[in-house]
C-alpha positions as CSV (number, residue, x, y, z in Angstrom):
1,X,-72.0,-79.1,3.5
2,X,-72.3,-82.0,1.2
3,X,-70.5,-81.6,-1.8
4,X,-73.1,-81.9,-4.3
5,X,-75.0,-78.8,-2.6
6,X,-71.9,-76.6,-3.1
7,X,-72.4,-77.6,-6.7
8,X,-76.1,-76.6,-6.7
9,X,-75.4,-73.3,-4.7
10,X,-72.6,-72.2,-6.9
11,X,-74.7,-73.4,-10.1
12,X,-77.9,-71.2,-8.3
13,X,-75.3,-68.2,-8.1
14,X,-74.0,-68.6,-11.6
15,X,-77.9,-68.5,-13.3
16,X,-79.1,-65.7,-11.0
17,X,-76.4,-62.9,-11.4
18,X,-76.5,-62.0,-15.0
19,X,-80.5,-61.9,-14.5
20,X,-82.3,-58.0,-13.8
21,X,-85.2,-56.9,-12.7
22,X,-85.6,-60.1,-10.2
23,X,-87.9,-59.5,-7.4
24,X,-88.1,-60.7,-4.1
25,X,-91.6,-62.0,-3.9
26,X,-91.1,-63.6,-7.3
27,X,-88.0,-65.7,-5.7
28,X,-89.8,-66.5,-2.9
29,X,-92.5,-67.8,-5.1
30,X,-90.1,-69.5,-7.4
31,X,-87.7,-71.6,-5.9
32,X,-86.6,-71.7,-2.4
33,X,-83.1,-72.2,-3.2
34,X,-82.9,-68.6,-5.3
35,X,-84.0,-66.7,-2.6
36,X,-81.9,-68.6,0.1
37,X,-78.7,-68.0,-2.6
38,X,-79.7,-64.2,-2.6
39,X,-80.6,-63.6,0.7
40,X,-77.4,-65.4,1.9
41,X,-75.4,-63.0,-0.2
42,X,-77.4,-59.8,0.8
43,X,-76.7,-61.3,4.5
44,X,-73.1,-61.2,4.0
45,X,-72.5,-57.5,3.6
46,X,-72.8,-57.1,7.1
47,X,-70.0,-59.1,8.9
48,X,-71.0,-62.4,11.6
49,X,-71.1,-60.9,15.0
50,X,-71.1,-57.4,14.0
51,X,-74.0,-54.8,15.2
52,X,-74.4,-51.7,13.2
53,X,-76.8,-49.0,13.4
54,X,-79.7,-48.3,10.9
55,X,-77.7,-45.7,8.7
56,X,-74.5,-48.1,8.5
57,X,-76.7,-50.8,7.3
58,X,-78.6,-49.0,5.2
59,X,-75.2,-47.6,3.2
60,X,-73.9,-51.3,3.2
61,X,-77.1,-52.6,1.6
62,X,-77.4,-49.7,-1.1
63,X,-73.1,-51.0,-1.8
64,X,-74.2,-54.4,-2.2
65,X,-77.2,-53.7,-4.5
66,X,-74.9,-51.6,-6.8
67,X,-72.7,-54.5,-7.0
68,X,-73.5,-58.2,-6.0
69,X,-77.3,-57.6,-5.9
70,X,-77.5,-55.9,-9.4
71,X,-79.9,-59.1,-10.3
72,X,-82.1,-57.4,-8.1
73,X,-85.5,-54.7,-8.4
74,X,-85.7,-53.7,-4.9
75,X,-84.6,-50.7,-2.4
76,X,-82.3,-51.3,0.8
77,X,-85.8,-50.9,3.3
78,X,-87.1,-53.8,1.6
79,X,-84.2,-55.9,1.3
80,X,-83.4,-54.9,5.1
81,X,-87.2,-56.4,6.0
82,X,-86.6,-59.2,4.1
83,X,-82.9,-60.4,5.5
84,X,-85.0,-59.6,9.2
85,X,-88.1,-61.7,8.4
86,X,-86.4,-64.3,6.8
87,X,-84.1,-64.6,10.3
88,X,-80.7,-63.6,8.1
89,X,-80.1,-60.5,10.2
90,X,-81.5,-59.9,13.7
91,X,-83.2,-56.1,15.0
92,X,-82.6,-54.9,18.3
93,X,-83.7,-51.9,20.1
94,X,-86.7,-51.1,17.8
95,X,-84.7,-50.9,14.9
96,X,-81.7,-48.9,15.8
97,X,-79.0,-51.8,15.9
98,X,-78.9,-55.0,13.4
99,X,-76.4,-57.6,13.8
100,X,-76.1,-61.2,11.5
101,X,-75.3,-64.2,13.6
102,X,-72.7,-66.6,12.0
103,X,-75.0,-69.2,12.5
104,X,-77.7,-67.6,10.5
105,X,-76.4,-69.2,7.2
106,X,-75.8,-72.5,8.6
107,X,-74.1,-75.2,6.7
108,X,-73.9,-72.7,3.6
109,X,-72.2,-70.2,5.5
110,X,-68.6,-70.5,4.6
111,X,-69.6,-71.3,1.1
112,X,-71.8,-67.8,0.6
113,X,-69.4,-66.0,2.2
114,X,-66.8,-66.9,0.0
115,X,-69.0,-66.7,-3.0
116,X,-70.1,-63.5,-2.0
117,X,-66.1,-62.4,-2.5
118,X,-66.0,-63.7,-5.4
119,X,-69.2,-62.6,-7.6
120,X,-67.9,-59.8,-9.4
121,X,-65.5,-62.7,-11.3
122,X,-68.1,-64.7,-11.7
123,X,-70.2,-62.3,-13.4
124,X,-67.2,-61.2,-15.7
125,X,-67.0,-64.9,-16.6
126,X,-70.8,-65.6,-17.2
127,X,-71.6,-62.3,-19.1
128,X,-68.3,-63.3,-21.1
129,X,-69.6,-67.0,-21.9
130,X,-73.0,-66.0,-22.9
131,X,-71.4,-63.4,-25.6
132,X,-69.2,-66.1,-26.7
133,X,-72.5,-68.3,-27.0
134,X,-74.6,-65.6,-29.0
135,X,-71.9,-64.8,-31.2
136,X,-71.5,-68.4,-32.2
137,X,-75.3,-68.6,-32.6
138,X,-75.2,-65.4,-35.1
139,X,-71.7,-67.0,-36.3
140,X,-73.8,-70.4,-37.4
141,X,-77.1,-68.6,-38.7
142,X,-75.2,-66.6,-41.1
143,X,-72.9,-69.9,-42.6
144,X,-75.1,-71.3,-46.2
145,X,-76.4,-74.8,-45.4
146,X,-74.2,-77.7,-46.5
């Protein structure tokens, strides 16, 4: 992956987890590149080449929306439908076994999966700069003019 798209992936990553409330159709609509960034994370909860049944998936979907996908208004049934549709998992036997293929990512693969390791840092660090931010705004309002 050129470099300059690991800069635009990690920069997508960075804007979209301290959001709430974002919807999947509203991504879709949006900007390709916010719902690739998301669904590529949501993907990654599930390991390459690993098939699990409906109710494993389902608990590793509800884990990842409690933490990584907190940016996120959805349930685990539609992000499930979603990461299936969009080609990020594969169903089998009517919906009894889903698998991700390591390819499914493709050039962003390595990247997403190690950004999807380390999101709950990179929330810490963007929640923290956007305090620091405000409270420098607020800091400035309340100075008399010179």
């Amino acid at each position: 992956m050129p470099e300059d798209s690991a800069l635009e992936l990690t920069a997508t990553l960075r804007r979209l987890i301290v959001q709430r409330d974002l919807t999947l159709g509203a991504l879709a609509n949006r900007n390709g590149m916010d719902l690739h960034v998301v669904l590529g994370l949501a993907s990654t909860c599930l390991c390459a080449d690993e098939v699990k049944n409906e109710i494993e998936v389902s608990c590793l979907l509800d884990q990842w929306l409690k933490s990584t996908g907190t940016m996120l208004r959805c349930d685990r049934a539609e992000l499930r439908r979603w990461l299936v549709d969009s080609q990020y998992w594969q169903r089998e036997d009517g919906g009894r076994r889903y698998g991700r293929d390591v390819r499914s990512l493709g050039a962003a693969g390595d990247l997403l999966e190690a950004l999807a390791r380390s999101v709950p840092e990179l929330i810490e660090q963007e929640r923290e700069k956007r305090l620091r931010a405000r409270a420098a705004r607020a800091d400035h309002s309340t100075q008399p003019p010179r």
